[in-house]
N, CA, C and O atoms as a GROMACS GRO file, in nm:
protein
  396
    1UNK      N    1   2.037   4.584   0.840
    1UNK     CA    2   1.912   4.516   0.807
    1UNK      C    3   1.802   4.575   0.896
    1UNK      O    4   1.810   4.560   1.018
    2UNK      N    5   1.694   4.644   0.837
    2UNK     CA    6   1.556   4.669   0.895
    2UNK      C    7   1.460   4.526   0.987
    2UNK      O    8   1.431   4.411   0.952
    3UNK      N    9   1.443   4.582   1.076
    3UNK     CA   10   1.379   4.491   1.183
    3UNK      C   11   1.238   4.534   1.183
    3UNK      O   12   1.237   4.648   1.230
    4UNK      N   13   1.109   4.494   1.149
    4UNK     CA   14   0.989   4.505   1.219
    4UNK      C   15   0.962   4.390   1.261
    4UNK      O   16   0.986   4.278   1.215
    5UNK      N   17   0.887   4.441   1.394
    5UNK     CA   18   0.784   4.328   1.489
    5UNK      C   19   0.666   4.360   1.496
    5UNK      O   20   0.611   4.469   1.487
    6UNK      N   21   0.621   4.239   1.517
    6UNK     CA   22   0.452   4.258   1.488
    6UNK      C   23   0.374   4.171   1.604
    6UNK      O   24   0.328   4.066   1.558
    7UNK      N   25   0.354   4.189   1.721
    7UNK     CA   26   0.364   4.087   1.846
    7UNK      C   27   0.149   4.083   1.808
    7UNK      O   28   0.088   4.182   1.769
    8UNK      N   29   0.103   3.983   1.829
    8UNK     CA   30  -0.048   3.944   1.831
    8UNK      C   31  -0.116   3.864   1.875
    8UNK      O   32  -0.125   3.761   1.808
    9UNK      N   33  -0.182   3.870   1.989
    9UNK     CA   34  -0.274   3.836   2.104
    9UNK      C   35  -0.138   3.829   2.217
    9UNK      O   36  -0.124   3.742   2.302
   10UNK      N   37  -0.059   3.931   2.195
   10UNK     CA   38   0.075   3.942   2.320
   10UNK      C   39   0.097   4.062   2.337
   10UNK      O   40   0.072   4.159   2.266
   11UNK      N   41   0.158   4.051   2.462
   11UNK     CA   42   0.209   4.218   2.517
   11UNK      C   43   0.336   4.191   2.419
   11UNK      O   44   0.368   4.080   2.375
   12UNK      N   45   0.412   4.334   2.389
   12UNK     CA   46   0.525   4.332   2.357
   12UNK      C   47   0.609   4.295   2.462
   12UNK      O   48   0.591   4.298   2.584
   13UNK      N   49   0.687   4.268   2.408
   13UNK     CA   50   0.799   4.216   2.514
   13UNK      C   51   0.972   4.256   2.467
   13UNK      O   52   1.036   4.182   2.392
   14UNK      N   53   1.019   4.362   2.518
   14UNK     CA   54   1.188   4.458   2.494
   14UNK      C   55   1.249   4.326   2.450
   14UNK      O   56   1.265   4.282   2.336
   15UNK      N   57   1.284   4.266   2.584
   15UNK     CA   58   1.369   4.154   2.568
   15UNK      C   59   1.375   4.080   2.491
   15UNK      O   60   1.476   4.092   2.422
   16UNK      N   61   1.282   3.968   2.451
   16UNK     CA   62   1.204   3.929   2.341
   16UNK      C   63   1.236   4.006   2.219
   16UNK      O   64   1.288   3.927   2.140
   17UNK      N   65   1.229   4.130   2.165
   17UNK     CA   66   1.241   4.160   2.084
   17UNK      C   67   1.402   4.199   2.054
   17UNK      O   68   1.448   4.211   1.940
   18UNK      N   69   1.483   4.216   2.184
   18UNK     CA   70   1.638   4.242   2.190
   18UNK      C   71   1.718   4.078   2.132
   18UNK      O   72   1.820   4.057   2.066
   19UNK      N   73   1.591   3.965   2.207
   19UNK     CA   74   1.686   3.869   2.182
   19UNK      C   75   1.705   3.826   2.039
   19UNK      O   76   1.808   3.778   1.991
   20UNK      N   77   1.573   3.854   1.967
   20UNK     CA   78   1.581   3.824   1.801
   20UNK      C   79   1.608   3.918   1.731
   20UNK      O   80   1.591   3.900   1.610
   21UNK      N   81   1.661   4.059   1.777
   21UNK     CA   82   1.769   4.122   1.686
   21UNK      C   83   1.854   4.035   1.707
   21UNK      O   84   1.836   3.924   1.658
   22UNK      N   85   1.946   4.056   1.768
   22UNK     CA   86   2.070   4.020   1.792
   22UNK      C   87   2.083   3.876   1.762
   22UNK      O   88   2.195   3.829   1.743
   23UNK      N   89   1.923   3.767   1.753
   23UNK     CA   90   2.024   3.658   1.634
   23UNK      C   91   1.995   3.731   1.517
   23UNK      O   92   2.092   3.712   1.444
   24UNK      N   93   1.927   3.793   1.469
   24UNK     CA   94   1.873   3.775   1.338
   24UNK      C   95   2.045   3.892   1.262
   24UNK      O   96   2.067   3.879   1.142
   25UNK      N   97   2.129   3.975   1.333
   25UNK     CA   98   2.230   4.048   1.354
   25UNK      C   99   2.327   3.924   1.278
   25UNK      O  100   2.364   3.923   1.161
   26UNK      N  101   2.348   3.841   1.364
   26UNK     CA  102   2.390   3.721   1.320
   26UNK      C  103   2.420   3.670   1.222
   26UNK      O  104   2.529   3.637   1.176
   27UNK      N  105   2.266   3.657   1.171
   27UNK     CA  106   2.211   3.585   1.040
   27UNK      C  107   2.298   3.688   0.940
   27UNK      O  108   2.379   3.640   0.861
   28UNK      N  109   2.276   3.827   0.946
   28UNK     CA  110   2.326   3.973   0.862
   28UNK      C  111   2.425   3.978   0.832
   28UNK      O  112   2.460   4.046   0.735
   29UNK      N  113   2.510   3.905   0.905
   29UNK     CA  114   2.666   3.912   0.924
   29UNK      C  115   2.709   3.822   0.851
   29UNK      O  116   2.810   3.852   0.786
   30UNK      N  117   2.660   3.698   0.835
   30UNK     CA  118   2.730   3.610   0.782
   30UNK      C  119   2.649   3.610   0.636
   30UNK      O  120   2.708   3.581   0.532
   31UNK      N  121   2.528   3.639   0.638
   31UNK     CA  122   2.458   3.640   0.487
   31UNK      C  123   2.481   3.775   0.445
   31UNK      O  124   2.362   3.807   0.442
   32UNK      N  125   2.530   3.861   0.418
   32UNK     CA  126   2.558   3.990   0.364
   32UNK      C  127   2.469   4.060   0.292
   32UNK      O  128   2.464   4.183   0.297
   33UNK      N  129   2.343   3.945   0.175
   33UNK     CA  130   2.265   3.984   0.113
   33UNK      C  131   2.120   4.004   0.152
   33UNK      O  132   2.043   4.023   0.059
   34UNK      N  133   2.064   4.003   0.288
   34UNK     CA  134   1.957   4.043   0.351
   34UNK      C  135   1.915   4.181   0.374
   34UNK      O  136   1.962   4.254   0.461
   35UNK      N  137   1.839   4.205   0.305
   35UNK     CA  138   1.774   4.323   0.312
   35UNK      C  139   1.709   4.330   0.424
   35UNK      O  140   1.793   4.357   0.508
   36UNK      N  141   1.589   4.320   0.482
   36UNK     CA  142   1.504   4.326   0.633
   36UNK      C  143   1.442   4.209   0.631
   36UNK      O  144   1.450   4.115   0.552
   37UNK      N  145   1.350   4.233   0.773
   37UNK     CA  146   1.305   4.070   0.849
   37UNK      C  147   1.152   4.203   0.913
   37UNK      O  148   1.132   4.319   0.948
   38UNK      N  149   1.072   4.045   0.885
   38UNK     CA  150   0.915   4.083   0.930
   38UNK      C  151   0.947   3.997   1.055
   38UNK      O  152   1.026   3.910   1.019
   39UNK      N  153   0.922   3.986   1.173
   39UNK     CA  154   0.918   3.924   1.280
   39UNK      C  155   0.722   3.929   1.346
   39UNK      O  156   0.659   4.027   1.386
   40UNK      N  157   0.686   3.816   1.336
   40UNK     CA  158   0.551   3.784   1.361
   40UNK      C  159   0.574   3.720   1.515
   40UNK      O  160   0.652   3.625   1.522
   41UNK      N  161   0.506   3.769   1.645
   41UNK     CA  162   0.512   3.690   1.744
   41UNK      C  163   0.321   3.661   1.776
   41UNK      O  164   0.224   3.736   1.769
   42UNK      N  165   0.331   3.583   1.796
   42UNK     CA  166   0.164   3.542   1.832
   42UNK      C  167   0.139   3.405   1.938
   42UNK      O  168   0.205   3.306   1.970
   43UNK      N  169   0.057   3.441   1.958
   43UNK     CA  170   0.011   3.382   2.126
   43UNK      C  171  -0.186   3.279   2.073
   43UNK      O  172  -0.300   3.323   2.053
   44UNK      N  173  -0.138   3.172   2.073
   44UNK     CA  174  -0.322   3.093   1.993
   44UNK      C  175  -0.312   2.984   2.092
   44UNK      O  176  -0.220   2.903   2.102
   45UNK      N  177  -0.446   2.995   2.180
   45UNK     CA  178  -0.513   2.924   2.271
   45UNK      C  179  -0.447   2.915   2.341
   45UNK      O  180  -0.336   2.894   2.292
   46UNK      N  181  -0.447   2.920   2.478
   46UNK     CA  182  -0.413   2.996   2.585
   46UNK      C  183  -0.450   2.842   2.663
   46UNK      O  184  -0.392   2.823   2.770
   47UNK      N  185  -0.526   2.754   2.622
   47UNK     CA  186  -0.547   2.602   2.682
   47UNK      C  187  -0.433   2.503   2.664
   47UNK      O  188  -0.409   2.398   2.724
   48UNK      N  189  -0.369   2.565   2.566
   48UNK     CA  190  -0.339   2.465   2.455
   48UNK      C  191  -0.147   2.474   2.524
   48UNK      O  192  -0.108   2.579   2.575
   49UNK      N  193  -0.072   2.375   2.514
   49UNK     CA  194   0.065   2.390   2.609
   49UNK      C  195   0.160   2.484   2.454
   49UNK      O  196   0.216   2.593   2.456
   50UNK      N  197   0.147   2.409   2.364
   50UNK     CA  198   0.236   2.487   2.292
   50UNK      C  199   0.127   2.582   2.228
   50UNK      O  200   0.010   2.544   2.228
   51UNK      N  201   0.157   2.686   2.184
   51UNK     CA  202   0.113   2.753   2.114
   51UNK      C  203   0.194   2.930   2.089
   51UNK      O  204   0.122   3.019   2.044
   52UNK      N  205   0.302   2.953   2.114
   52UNK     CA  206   0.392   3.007   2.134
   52UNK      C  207   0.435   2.988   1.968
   52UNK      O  208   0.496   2.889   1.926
   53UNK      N  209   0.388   3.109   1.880
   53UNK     CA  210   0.420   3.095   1.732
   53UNK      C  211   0.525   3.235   1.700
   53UNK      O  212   0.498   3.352   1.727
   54UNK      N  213   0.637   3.188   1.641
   54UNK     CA  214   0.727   3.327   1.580
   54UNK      C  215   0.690   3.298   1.395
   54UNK      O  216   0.664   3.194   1.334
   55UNK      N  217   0.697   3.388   1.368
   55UNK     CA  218   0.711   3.350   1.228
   55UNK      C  219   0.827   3.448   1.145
   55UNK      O  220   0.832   3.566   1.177
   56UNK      N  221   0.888   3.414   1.074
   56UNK     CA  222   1.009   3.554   1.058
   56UNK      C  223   0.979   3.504   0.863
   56UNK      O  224   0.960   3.392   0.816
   57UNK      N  225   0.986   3.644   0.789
   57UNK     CA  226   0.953   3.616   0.650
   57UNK      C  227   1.155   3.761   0.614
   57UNK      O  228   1.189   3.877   0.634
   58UNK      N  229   1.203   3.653   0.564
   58UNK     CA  230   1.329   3.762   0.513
   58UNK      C  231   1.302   3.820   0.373
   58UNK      O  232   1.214   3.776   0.298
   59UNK      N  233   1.382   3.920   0.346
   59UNK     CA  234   1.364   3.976   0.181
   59UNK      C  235   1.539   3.975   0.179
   59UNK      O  236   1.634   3.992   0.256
   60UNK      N  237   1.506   3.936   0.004
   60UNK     CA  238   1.634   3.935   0.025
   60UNK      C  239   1.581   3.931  -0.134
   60UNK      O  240   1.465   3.915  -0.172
   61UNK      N  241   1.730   3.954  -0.239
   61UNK     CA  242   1.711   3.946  -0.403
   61UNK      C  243   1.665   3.791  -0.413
   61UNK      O  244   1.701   3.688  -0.356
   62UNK      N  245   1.582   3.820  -0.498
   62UNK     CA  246   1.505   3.678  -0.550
   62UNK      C  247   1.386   3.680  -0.440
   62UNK      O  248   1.350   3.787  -0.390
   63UNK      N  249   1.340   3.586  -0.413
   63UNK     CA  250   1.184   3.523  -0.372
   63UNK      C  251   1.218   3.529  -0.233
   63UNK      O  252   1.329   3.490  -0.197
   64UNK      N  253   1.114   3.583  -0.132
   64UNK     CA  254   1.172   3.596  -0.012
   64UNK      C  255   1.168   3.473   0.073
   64UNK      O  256   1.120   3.374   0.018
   65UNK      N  257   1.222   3.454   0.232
   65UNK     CA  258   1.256   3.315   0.256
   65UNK      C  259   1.156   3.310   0.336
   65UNK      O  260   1.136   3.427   0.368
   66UNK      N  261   1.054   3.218   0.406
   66UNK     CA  262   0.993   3.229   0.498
   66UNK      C  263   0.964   3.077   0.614
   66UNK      O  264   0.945   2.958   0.586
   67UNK      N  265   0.974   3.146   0.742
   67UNK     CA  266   0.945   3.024   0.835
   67UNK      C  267   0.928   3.050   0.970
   67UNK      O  268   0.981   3.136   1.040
   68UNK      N  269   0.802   2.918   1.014
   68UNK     CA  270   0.735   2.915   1.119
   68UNK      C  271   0.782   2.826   1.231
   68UNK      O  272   0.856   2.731   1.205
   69UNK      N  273   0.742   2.850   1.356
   69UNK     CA  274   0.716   2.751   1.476
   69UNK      C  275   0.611   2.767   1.583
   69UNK      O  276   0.568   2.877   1.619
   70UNK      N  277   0.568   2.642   1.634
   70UNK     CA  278   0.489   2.669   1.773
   70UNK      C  279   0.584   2.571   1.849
   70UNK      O  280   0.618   2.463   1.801
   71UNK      N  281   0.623   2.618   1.974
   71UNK     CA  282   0.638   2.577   2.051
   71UNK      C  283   0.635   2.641   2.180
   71UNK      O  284   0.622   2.763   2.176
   72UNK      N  285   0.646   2.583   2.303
   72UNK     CA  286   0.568   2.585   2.484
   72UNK      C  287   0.670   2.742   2.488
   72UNK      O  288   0.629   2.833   2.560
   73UNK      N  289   0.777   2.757   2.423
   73UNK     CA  290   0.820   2.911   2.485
   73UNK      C  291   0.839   3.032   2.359
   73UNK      O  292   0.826   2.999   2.241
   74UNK      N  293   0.861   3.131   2.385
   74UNK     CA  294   0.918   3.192   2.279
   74UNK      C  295   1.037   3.194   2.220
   74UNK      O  296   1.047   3.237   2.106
   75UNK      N  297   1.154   3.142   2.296
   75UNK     CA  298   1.269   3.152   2.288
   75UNK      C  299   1.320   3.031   2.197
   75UNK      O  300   1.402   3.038   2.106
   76UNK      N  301   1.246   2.913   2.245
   76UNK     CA  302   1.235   2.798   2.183
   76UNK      C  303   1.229   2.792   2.058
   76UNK      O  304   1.321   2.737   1.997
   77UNK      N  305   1.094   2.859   1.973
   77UNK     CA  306   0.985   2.936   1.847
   77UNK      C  307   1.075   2.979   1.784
   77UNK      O  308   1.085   2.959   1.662
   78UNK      N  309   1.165   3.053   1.859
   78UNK     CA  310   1.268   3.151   1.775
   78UNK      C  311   1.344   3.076   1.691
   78UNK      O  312   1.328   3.059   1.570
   79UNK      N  313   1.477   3.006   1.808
   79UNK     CA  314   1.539   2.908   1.798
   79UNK      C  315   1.525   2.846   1.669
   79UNK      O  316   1.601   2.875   1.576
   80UNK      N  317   1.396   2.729   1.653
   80UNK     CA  318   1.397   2.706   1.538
   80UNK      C  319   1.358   2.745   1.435
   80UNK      O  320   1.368   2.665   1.342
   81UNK      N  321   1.306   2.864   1.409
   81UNK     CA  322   1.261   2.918   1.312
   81UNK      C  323   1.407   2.977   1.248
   81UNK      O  324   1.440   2.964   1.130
   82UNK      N  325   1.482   3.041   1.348
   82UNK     CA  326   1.611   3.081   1.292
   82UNK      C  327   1.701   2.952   1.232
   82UNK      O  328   1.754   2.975   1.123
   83UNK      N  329   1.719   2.856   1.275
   83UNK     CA  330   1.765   2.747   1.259
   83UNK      C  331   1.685   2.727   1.120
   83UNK      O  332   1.750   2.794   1.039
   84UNK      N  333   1.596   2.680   1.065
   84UNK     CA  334   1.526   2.685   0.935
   84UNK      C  335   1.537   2.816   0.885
   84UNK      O  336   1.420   2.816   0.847
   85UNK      N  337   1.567   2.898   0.860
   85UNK     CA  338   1.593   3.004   0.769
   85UNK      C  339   1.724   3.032   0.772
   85UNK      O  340   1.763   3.131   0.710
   86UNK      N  341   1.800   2.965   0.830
   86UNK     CA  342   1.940   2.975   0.832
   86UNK      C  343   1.969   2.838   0.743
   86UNK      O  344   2.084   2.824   0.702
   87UNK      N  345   1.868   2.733   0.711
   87UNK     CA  346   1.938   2.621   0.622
   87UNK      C  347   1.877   2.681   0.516
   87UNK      O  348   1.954   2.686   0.419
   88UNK      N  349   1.766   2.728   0.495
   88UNK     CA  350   1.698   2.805   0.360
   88UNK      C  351   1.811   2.926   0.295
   88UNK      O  352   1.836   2.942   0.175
   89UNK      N  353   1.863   2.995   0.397
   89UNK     CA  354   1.949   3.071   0.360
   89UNK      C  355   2.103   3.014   0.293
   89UNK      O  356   2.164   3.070   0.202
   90UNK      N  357   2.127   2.943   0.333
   90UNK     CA  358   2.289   2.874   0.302
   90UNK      C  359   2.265   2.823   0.188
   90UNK      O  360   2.352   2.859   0.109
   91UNK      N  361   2.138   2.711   0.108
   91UNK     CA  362   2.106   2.698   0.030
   91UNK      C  363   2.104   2.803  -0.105
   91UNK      O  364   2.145   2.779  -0.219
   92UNK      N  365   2.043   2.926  -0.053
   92UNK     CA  366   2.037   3.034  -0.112
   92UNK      C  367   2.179   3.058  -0.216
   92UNK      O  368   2.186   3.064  -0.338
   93UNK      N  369   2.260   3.066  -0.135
   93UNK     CA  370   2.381   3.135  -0.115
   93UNK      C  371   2.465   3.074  -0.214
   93UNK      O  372   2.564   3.117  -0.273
   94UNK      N  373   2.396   2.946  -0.218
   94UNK     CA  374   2.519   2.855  -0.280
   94UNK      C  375   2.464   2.936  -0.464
   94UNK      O  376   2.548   2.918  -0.552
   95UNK      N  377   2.358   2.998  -0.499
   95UNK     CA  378   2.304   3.018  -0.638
   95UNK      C  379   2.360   3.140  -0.626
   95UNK      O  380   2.369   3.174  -0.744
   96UNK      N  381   2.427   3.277  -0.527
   96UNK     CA  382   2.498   3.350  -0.567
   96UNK      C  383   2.635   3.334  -0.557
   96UNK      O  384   2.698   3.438  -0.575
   97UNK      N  385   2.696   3.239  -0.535
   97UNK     CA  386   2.870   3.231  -0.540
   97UNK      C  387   2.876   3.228  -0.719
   97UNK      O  388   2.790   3.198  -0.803
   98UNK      N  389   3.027   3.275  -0.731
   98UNK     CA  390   3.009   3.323  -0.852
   98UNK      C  391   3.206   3.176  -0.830
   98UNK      O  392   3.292   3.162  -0.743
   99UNK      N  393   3.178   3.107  -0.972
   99UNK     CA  394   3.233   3.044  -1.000
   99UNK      C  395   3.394   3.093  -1.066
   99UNK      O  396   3.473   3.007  -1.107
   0.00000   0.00000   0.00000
């Protein structure tokens, strides 16, 4: 599965970007039918405690899956965003099992 990142009003960050391969690796493994992942990291108001946004949009056959978070870290952001595209995905899954 193809990985782009797209980090905005943020430095890139290796790690950060090592830690959401390796779930999104995860996700690949057990969903077989994922084509690539847009990974959006963004940084809005700098006053503000949460604002720590991932956004990840998958392609996959049929309509692609997409989902957001803000929360106080990045790791956090991730977390549930993977967590919601991992119930969007299972859902998915159940319309290609073949009876």
């Amino acid at each position: 599965m193809t990985v782009n990142f797209q980090y905005v009003n943020t430095d890139v960050s290796e790690s950060l970007s090592t830690y959401i391969n390796e779930r999104l690796e995860k996700l690949a493994n057990k969903f077989e039918f994922l084509i690539s992942a847009q990974v959006y990291i963004k940084h809005e108001d700098p006053n503000h405690e949460a604002g720590k946004i991932c956004n990840i949009e998958l392609s996959l056959p049929g309509p692609r899956i997409f989902a957001t978070s803000n929360e106080h870290t990045y790791e956090l952001a991730v977390n549930k965003t993977i967590s919601d595209l991992k119930r969007q995905l299972e859902k998915r899954k159940e319309v290609y099992k073949v009876y």
